[in-house]
C-alpha positions as CSV (number, residue, x, y, z in Angstrom):
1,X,149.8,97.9,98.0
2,X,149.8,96.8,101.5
3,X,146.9,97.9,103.9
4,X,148.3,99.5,107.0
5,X,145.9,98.6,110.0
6,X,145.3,102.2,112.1
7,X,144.0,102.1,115.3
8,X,142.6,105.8,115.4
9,X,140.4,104.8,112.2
10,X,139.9,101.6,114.0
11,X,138.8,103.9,117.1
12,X,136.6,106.2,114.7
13,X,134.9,103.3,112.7
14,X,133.7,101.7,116.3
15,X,132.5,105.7,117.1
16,X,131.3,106.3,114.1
17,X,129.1,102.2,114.2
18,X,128.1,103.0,117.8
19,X,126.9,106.5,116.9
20,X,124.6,105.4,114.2
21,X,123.2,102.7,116.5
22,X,122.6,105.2,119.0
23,X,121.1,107.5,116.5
24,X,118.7,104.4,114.8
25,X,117.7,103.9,118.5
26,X,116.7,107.2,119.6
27,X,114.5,107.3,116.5
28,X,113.0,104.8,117.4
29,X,112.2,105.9,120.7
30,X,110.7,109.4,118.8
31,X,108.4,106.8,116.6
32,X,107.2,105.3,119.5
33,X,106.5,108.3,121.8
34,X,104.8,109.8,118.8
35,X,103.3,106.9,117.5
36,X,101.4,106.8,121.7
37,X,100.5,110.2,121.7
38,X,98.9,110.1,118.7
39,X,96.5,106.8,119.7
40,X,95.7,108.9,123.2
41,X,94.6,112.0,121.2
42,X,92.7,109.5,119.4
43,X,91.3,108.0,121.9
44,X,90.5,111.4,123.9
45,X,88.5,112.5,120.9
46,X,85.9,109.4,121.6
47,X,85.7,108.8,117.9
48,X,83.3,105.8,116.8
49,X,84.5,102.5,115.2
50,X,84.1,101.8,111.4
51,X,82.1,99.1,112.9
52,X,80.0,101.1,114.7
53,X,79.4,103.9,112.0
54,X,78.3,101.5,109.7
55,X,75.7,99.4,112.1
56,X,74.3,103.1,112.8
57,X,74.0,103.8,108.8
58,X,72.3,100.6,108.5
59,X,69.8,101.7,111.0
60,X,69.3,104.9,109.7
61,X,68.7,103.5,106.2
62,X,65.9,100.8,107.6
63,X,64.3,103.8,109.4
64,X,64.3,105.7,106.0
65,X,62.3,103.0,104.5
66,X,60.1,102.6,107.3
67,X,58.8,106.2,107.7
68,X,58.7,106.1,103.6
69,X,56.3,102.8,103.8
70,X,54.3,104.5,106.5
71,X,54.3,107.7,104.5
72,X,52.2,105.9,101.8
73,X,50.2,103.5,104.3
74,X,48.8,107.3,106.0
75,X,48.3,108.7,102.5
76,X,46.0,105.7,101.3
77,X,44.0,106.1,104.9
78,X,43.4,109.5,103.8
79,X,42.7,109.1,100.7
80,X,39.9,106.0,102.2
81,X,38.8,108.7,104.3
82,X,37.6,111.2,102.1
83,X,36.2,109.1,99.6
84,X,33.9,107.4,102.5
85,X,33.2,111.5,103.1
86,X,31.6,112.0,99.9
């Protein structure tokens, strides 16, 4: 069987390649716009950096142990206060 060389499907196979590049391209273009709009909403909402969270937590945690070491240093002045009392 001999292939017979058309130059409408010629035609529609160029369309057809062009159309899908144009289609790949324009979602591309939707990635991107939504891909920038979603960092700027991000950005807008001033959220804090993993880095940052975590070097706050740290601080948070020292200070726990802190105001729980000076917790017991008050409790044992108190308790050396009221035994000089009696």
């Amino acid at each position: 069987m001999s292939q017979m060389k058309s130059p409408f499907f010629d035609e529609l196979a160029k369309i057809m390649t062009q159309a899908a590049g144009a289609a790949q391209g324009v979602g591309q273009e939707v990635e991107t716009l939504f891909r920038s709009q979603g960092e700027k909403m991000l950005n807008d909402m001033d959220l804090v950096t993993r880095e940052e969270f975590e070097a706050v937590k740290e601080m948070a945690s020292k200070a726990r142990q802190e105001n729980e070491l000076l917790a017991k240093r008050i409790k044992q002045l108190e308790d050396q206060l009221e035994k000089a009392k009696i």
